[in-house]
mmJSON file of the N, C-alpha and C atoms, coordinates in Angstrom:
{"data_MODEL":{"atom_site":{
"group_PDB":["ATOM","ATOM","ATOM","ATOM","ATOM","ATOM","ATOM","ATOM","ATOM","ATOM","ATOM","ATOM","ATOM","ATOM","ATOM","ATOM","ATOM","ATOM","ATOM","ATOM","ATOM","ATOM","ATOM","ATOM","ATOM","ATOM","ATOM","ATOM","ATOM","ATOM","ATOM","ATOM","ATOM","ATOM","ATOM","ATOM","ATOM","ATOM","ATOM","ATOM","ATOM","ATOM","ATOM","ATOM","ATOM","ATOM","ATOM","ATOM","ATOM","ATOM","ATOM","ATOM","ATOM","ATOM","ATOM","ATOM","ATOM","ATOM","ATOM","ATOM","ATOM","ATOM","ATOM","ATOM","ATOM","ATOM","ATOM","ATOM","ATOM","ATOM","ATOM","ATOM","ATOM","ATOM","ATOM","ATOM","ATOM","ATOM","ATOM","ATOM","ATOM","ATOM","ATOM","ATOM","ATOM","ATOM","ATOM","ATOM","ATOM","ATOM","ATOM","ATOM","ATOM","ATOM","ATOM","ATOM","ATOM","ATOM","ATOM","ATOM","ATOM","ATOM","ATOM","ATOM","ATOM","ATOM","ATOM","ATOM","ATOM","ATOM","ATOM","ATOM","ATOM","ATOM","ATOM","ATOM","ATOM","ATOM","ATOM","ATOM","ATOM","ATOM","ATOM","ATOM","ATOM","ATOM","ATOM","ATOM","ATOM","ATOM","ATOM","ATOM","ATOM","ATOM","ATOM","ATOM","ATOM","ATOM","ATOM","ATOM","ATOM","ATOM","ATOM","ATOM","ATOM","ATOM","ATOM","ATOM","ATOM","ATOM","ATOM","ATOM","ATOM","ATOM","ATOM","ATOM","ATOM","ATOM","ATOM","ATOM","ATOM","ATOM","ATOM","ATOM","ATOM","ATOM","ATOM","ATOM","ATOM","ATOM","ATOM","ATOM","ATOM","ATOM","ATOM","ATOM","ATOM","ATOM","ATOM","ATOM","ATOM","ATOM","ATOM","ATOM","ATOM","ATOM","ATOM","ATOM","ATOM","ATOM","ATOM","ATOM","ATOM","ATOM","ATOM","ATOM","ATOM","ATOM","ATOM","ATOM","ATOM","ATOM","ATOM","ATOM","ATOM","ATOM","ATOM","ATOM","ATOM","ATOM","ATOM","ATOM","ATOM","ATOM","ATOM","ATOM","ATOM","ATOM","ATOM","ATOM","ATOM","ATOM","ATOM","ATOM","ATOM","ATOM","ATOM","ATOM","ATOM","ATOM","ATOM","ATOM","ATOM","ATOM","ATOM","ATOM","ATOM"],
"id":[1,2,3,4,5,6,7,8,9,10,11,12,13,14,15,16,17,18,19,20,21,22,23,24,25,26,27,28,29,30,31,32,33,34,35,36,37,38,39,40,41,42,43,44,45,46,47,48,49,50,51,52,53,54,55,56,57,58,59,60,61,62,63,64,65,66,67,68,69,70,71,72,73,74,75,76,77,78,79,80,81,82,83,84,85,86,87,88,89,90,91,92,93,94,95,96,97,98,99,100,101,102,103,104,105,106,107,108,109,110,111,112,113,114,115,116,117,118,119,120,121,122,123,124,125,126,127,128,129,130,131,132,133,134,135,136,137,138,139,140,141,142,143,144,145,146,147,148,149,150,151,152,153,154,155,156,157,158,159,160,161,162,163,164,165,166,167,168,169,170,171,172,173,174,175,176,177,178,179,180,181,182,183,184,185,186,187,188,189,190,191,192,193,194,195,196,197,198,199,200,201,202,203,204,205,206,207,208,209,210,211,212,213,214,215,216,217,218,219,220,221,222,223,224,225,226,227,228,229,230,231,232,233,234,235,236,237],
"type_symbol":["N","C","C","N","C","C","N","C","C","N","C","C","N","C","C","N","C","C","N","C","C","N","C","C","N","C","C","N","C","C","N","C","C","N","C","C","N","C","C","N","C","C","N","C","C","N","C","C","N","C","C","N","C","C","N","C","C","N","C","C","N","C","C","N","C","C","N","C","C","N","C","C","N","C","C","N","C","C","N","C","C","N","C","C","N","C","C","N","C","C","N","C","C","N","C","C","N","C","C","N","C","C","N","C","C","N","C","C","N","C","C","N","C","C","N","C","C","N","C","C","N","C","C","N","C","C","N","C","C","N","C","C","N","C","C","N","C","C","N","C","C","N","C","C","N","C","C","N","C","C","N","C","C","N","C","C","N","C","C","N","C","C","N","C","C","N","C","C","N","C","C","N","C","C","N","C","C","N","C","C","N","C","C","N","C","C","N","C","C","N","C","C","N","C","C","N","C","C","N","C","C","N","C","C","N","C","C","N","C","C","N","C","C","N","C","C","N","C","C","N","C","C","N","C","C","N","C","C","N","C","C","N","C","C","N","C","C"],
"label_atom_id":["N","CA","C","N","CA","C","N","CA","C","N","CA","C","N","CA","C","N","CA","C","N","CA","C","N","CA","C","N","CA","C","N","CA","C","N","CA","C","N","CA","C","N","CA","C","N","CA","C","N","CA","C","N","CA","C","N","CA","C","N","CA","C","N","CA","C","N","CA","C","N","CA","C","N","CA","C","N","CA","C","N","CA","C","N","CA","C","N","CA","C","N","CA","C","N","CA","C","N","CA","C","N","CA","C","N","CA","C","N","CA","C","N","CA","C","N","CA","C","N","CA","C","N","CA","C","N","CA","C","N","CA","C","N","CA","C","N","CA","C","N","CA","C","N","CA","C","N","CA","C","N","CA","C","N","CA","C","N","CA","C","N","CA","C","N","CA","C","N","CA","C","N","CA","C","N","CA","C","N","CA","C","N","CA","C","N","CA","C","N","CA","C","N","CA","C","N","CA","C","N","CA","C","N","CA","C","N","CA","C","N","CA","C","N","CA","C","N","CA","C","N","CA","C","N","CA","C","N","CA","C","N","CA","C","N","CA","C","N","CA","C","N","CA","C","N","CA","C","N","CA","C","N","CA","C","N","CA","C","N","CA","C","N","CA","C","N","CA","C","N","CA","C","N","CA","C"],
"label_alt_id":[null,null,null,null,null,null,null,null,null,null,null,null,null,null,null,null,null,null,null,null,null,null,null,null,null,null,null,null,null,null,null,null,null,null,null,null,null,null,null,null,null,null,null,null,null,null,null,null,null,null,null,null,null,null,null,null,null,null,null,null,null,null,null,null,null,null,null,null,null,null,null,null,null,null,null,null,null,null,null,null,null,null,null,null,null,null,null,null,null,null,null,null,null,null,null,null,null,null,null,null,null,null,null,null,null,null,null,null,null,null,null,null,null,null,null,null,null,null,null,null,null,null,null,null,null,null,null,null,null,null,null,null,null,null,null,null,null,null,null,null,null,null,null,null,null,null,null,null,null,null,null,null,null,null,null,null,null,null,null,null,null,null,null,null,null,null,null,null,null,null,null,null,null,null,null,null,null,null,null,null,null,null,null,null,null,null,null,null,null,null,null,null,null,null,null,null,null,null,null,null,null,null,null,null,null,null,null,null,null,null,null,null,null,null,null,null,null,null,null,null,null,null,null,null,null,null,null,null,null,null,null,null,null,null,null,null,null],
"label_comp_id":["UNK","UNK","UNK","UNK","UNK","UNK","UNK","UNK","UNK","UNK","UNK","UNK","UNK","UNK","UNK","UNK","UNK","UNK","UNK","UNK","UNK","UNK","UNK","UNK","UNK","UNK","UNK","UNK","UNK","UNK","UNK","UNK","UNK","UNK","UNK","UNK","UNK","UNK","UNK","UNK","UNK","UNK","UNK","UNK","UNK","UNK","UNK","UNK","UNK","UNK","UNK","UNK","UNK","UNK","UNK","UNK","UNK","UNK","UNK","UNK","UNK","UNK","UNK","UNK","UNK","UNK","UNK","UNK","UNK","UNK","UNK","UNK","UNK","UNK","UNK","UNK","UNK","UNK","UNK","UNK","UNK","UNK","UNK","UNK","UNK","UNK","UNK","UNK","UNK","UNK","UNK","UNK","UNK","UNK","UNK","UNK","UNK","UNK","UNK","UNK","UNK","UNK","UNK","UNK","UNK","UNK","UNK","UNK","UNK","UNK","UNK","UNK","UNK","UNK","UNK","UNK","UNK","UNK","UNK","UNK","UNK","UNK","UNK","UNK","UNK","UNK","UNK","UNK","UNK","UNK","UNK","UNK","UNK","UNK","UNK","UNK","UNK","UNK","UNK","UNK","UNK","UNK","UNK","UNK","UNK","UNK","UNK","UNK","UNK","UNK","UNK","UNK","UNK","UNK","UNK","UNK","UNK","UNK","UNK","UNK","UNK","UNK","UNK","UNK","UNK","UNK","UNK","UNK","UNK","UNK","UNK","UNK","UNK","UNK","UNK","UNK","UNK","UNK","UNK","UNK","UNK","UNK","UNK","UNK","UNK","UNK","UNK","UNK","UNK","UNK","UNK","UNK","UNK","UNK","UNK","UNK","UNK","UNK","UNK","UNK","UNK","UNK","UNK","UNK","UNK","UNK","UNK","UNK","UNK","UNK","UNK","UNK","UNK","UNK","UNK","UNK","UNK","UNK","UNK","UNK","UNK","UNK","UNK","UNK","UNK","UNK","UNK","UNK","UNK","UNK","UNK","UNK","UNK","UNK","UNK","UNK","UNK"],
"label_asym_id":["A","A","A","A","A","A","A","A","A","A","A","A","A","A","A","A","A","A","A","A","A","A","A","A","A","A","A","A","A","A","A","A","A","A","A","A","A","A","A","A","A","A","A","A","A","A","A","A","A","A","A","A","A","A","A","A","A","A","A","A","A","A","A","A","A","A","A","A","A","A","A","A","A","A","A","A","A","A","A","A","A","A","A","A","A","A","A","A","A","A","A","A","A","A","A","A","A","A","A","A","A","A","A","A","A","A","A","A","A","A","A","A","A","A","A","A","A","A","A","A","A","A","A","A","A","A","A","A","A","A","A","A","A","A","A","A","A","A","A","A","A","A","A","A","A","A","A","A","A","A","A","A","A","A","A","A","A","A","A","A","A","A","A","A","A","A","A","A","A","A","A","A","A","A","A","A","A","A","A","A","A","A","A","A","A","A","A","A","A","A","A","A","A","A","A","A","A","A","A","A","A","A","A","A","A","A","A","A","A","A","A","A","A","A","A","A","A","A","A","A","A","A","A","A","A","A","A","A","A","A","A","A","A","A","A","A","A"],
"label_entity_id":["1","1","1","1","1","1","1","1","1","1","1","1","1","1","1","1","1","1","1","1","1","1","1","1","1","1","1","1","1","1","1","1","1","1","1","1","1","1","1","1","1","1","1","1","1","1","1","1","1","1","1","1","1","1","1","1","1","1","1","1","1","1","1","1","1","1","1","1","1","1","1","1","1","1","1","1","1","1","1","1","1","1","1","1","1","1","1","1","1","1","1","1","1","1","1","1","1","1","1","1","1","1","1","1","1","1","1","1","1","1","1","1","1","1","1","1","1","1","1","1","1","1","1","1","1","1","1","1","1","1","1","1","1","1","1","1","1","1","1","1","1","1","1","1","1","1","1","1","1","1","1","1","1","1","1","1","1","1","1","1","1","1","1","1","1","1","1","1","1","1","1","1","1","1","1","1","1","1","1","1","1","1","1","1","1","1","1","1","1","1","1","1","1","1","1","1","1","1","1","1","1","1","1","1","1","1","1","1","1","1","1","1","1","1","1","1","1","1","1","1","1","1","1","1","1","1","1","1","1","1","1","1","1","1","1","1","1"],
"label_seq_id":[1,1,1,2,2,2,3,3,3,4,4,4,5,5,5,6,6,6,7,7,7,8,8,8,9,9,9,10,10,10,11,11,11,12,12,12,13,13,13,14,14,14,15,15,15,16,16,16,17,17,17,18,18,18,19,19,19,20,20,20,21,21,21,22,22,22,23,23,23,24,24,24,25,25,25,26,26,26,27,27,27,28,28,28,29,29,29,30,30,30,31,31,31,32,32,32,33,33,33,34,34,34,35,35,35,36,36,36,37,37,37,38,38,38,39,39,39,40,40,40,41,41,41,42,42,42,43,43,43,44,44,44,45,45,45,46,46,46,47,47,47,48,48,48,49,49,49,50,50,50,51,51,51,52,52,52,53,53,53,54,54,54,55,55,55,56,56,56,57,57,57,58,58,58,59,59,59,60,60,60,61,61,61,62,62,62,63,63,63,64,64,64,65,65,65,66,66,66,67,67,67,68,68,68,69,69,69,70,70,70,71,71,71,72,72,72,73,73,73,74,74,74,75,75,75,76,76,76,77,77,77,78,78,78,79,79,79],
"pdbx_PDB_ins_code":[null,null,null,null,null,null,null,null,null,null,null,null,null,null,null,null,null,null,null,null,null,null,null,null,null,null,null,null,null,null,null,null,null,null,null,null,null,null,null,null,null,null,null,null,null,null,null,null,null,null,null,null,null,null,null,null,null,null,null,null,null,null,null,null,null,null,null,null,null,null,null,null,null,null,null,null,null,null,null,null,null,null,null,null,null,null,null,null,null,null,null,null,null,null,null,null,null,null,null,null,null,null,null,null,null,null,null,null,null,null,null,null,null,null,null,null,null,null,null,null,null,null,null,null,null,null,null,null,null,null,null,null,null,null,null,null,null,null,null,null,null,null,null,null,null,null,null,null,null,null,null,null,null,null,null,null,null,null,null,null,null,null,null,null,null,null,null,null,null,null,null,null,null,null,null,null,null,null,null,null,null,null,null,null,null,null,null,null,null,null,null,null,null,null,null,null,null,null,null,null,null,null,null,null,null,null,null,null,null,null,null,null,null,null,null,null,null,null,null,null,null,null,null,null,null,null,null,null,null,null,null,null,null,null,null,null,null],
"Cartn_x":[87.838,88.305,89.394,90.352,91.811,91.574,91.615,91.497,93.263,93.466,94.555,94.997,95.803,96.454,97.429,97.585,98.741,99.278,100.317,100.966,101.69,102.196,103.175,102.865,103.811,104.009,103.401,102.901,102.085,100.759,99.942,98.926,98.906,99.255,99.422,99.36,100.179,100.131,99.126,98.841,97.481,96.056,95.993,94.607,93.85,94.566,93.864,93.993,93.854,94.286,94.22,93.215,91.94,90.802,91.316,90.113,89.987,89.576,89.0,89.335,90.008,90.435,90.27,89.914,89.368,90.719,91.209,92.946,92.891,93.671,93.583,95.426,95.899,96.988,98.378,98.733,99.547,100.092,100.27,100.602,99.544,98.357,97.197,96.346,97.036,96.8,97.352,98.727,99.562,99.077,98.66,98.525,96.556,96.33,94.605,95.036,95.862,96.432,97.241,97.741,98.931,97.463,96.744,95.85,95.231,94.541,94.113,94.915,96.052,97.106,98.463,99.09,100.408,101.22,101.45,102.204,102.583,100.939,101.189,101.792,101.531,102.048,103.498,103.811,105.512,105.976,105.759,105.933,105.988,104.663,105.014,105.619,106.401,106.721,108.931,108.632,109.944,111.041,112.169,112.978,112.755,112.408,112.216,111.188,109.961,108.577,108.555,108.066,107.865,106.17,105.96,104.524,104.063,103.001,103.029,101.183,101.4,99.44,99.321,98.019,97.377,98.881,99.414,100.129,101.519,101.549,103.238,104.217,105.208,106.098,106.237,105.758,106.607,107.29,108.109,108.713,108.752,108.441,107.787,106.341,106.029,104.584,103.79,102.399,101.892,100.224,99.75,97.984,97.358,96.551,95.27,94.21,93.807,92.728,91.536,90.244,89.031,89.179,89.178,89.37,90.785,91.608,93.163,93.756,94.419,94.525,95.828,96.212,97.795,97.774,98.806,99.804,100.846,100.907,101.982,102.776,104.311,105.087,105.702,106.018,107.016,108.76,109.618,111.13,110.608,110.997,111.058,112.731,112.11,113.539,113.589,114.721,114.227,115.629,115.712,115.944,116.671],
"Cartn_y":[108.709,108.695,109.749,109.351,110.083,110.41,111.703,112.158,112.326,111.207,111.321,111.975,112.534,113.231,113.154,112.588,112.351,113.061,113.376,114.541,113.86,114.428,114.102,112.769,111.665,110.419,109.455,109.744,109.103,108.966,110.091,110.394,109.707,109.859,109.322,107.963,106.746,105.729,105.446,105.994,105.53,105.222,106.893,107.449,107.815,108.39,109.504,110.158,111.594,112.856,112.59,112.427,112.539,112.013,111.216,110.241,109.986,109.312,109.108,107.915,106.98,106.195,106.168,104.708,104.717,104.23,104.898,103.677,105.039,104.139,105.182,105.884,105.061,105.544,105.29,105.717,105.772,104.271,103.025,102.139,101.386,101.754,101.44,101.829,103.067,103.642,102.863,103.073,102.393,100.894,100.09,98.643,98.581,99.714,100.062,100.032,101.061,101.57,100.192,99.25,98.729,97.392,97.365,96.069,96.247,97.459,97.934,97.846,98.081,98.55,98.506,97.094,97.058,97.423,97.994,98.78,99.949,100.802,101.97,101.954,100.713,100.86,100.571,99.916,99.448,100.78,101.841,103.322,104.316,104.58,105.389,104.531,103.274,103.208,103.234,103.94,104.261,105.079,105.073,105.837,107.559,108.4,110.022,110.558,109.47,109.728,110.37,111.422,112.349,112.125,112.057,112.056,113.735,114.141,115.174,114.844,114.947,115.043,116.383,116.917,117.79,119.067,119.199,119.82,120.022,118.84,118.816,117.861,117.494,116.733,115.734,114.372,113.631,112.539,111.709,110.546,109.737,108.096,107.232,107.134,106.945,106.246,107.714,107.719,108.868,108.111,108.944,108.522,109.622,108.915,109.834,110.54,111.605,111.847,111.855,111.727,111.962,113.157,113.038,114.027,114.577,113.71,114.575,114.496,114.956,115.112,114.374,113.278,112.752,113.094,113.952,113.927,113.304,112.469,112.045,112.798,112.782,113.872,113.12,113.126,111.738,112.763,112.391,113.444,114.293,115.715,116.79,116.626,117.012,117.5,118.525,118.909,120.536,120.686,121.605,121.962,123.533],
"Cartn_z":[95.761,94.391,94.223,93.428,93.21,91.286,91.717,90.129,89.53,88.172,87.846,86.732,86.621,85.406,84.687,83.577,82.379,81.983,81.585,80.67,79.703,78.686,77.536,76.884,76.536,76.484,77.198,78.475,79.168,79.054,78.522,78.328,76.861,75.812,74.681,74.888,75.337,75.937,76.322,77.086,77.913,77.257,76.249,75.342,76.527,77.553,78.189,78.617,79.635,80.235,81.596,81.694,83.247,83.46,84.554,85.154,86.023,87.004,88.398,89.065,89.559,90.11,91.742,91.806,93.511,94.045,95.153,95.656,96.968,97.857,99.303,99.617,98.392,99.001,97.207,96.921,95.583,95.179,95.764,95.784,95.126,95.663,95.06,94.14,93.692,92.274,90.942,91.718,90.302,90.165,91.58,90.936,90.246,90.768,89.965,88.678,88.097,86.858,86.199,86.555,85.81,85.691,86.444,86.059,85.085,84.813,83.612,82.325,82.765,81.207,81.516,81.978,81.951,81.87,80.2,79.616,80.361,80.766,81.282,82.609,83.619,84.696,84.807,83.683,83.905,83.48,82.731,82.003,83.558,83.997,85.786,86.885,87.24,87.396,86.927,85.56,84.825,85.428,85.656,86.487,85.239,86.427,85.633,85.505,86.076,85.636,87.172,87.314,88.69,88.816,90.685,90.24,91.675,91.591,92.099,92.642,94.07,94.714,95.181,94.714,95.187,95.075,93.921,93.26,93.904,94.486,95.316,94.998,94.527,94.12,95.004,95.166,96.205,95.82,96.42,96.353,96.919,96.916,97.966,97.635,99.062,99.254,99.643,99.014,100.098,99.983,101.033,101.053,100.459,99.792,98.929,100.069,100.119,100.55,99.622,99.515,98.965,98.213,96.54,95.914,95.657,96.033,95.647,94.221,93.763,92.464,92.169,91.396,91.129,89.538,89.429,88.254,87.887,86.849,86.651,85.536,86.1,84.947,84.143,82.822,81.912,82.364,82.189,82.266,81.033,81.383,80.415,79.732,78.519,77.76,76.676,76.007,75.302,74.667,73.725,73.373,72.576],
"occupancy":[1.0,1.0,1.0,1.0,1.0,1.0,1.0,1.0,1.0,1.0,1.0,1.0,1.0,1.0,1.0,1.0,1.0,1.0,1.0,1.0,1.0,1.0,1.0,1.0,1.0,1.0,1.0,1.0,1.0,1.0,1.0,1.0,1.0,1.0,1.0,1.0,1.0,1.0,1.0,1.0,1.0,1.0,1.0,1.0,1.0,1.0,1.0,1.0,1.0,1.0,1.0,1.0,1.0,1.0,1.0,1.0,1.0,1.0,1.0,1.0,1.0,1.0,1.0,1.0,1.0,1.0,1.0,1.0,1.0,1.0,1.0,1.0,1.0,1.0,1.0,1.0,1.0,1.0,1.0,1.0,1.0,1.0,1.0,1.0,1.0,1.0,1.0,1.0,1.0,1.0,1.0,1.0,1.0,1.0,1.0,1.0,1.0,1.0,1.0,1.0,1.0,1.0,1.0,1.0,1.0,1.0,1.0,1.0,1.0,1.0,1.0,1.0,1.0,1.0,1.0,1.0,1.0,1.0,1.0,1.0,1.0,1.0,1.0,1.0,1.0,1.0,1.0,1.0,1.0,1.0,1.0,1.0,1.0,1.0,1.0,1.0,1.0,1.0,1.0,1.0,1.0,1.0,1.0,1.0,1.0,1.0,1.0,1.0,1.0,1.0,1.0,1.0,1.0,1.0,1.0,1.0,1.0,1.0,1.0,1.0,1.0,1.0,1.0,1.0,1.0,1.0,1.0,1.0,1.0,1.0,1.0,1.0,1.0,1.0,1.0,1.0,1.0,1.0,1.0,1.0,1.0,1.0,1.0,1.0,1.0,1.0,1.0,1.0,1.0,1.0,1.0,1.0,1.0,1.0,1.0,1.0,1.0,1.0,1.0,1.0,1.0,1.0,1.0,1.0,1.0,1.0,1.0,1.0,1.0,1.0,1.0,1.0,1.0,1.0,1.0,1.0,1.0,1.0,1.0,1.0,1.0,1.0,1.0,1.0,1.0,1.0,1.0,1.0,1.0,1.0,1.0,1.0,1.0,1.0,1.0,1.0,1.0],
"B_iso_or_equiv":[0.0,0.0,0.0,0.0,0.0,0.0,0.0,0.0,0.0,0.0,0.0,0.0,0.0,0.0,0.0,0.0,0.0,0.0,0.0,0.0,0.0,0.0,0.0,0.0,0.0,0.0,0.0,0.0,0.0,0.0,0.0,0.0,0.0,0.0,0.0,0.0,0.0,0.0,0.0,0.0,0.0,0.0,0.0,0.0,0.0,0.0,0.0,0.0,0.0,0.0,0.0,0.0,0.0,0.0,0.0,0.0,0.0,0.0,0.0,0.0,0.0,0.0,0.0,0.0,0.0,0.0,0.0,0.0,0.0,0.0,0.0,0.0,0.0,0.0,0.0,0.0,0.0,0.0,0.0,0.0,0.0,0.0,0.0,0.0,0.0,0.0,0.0,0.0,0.0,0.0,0.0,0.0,0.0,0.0,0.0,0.0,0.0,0.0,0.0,0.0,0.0,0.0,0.0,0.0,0.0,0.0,0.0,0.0,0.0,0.0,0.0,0.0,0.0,0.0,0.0,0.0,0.0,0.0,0.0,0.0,0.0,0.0,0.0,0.0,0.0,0.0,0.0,0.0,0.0,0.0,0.0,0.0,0.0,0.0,0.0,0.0,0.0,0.0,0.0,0.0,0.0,0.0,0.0,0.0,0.0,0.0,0.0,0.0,0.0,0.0,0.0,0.0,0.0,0.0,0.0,0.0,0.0,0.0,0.0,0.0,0.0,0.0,0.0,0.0,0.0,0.0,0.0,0.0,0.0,0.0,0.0,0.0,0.0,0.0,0.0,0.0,0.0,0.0,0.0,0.0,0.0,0.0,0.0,0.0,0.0,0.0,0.0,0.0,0.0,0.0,0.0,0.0,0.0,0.0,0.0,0.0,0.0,0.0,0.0,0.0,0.0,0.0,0.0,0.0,0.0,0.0,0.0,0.0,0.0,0.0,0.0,0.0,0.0,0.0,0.0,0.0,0.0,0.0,0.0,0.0,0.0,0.0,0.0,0.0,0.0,0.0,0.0,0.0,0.0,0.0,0.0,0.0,0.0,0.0,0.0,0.0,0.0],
"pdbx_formal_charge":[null,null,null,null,null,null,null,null,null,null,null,null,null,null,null,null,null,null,null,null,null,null,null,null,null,null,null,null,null,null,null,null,null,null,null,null,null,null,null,null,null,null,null,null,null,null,null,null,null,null,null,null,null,null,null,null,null,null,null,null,null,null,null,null,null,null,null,null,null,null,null,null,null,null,null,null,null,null,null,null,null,null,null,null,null,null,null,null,null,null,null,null,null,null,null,null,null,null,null,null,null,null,null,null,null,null,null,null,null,null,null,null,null,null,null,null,null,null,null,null,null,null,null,null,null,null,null,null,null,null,null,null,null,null,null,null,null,null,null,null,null,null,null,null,null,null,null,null,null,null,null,null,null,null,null,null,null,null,null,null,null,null,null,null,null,null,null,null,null,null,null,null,null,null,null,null,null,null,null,null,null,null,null,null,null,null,null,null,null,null,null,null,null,null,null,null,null,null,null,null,null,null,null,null,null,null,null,null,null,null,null,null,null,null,null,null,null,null,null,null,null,null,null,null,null,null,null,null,null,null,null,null,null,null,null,null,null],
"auth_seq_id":[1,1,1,2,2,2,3,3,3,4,4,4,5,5,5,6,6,6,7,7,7,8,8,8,9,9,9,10,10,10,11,11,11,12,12,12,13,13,13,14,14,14,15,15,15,16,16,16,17,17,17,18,18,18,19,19,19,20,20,20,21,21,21,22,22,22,23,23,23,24,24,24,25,25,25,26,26,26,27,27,27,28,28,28,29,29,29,30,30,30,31,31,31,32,32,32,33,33,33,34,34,34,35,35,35,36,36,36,37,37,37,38,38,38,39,39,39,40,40,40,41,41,41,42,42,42,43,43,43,44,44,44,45,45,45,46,46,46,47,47,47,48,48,48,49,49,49,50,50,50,51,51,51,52,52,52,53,53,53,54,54,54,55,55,55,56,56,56,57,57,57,58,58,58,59,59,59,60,60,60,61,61,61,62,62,62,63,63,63,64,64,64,65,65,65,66,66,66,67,67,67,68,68,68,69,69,69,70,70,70,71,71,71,72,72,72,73,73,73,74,74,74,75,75,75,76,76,76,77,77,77,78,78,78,79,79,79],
"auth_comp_id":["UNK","UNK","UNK","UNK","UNK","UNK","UNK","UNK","UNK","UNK","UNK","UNK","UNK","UNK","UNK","UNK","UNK","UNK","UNK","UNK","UNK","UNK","UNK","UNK","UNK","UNK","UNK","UNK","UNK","UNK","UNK","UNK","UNK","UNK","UNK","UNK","UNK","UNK","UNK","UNK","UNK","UNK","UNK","UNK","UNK","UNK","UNK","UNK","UNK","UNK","UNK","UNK","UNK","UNK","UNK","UNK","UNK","UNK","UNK","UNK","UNK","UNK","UNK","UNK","UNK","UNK","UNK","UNK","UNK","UNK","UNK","UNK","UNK","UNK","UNK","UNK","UNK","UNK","UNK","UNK","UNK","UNK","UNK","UNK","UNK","UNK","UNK","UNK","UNK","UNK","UNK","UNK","UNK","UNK","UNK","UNK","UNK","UNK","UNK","UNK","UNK","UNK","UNK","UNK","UNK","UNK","UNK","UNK","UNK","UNK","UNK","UNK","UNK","UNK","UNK","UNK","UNK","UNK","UNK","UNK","UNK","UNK","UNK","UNK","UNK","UNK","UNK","UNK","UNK","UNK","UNK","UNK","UNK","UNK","UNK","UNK","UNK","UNK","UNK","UNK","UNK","UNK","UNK","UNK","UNK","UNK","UNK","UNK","UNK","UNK","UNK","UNK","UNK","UNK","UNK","UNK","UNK","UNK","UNK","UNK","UNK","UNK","UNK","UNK","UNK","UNK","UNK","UNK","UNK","UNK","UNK","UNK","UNK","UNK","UNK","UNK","UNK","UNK","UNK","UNK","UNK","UNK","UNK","UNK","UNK","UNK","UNK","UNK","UNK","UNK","UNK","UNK","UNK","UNK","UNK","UNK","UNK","UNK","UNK","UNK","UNK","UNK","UNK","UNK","UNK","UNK","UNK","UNK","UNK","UNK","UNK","UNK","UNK","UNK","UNK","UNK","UNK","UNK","UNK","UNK","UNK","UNK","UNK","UNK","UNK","UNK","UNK","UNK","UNK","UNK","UNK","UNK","UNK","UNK","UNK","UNK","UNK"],
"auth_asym_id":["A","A","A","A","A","A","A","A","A","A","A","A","A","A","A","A","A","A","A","A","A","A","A","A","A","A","A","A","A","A","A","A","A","A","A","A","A","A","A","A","A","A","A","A","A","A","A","A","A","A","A","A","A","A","A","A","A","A","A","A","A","A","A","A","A","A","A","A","A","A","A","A","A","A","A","A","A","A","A","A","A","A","A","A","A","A","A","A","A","A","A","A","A","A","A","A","A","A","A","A","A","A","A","A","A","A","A","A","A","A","A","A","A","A","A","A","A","A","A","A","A","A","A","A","A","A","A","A","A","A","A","A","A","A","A","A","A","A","A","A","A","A","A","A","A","A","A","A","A","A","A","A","A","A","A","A","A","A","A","A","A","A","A","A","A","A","A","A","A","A","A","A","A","A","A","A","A","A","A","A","A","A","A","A","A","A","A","A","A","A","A","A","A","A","A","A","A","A","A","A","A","A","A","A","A","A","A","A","A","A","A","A","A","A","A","A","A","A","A","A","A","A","A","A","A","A","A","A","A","A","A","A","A","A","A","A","A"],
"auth_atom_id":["N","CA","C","N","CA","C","N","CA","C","N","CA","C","N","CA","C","N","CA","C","N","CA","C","N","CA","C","N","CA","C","N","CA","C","N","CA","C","N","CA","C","N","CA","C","N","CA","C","N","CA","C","N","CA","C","N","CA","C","N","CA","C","N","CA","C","N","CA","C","N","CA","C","N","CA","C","N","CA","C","N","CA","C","N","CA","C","N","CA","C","N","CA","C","N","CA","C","N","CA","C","N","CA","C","N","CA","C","N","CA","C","N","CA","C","N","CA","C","N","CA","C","N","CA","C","N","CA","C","N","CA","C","N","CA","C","N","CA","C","N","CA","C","N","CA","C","N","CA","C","N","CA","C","N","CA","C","N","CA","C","N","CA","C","N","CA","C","N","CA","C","N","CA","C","N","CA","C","N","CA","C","N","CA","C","N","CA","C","N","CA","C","N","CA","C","N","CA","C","N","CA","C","N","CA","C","N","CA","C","N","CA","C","N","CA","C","N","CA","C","N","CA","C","N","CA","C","N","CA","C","N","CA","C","N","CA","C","N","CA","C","N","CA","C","N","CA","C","N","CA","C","N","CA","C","N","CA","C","N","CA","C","N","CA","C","N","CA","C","N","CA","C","N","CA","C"],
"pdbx_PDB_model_num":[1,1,1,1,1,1,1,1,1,1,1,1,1,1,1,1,1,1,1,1,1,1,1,1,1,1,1,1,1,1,1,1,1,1,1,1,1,1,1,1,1,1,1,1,1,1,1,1,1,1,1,1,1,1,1,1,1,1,1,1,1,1,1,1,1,1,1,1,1,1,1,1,1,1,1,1,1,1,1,1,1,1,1,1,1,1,1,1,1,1,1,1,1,1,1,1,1,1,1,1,1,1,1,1,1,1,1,1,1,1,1,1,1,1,1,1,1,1,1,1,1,1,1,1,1,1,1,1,1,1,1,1,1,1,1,1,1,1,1,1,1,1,1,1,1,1,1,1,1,1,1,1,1,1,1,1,1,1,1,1,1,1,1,1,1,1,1,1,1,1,1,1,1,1,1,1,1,1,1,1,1,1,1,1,1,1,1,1,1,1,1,1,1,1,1,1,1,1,1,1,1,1,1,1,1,1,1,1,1,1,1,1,1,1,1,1,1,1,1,1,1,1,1,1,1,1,1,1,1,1,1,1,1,1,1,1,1]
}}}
């Protein structure tokens, strides 16, 4: 199980923070995630949405280990 994490706009979307998702590898997160809630999966798959495992930024494909943590980031902006 891959514990996932929302932030900003995403989390809002969703109506949640953090939860637990079974998938062995990020490919299989998002299509766990987008079967559930469309919306949300067409949203992390959005160009800007950064996603980060076990608190590291990556890009592409990566494999989950047992217990790793995915964050998803929405683009920051400011002011």
């Amino acid at each position: 199980m891959a514990r996932v994490l929302l932030f900003g706009r995403l989390a809002d979307q969703a109506g949640w923070r953090d939860r637990s998702v079974e998938a062995g590898d990020l490919s299989a997160l998002r299509a766990a995630l987008a079967a559930e809630d469309a919306g949300l999966g067409e949203a992390l798959a959005a160009p800007g949405v950064q996603v980060a495992v076990d608190k590291v930024l990556v890009r592409g494909e990566a494999s989950l280990a047992a217990g790793a943590e995915v964050a998803f980031l929405p683009p920051m902006s400011g002011g």
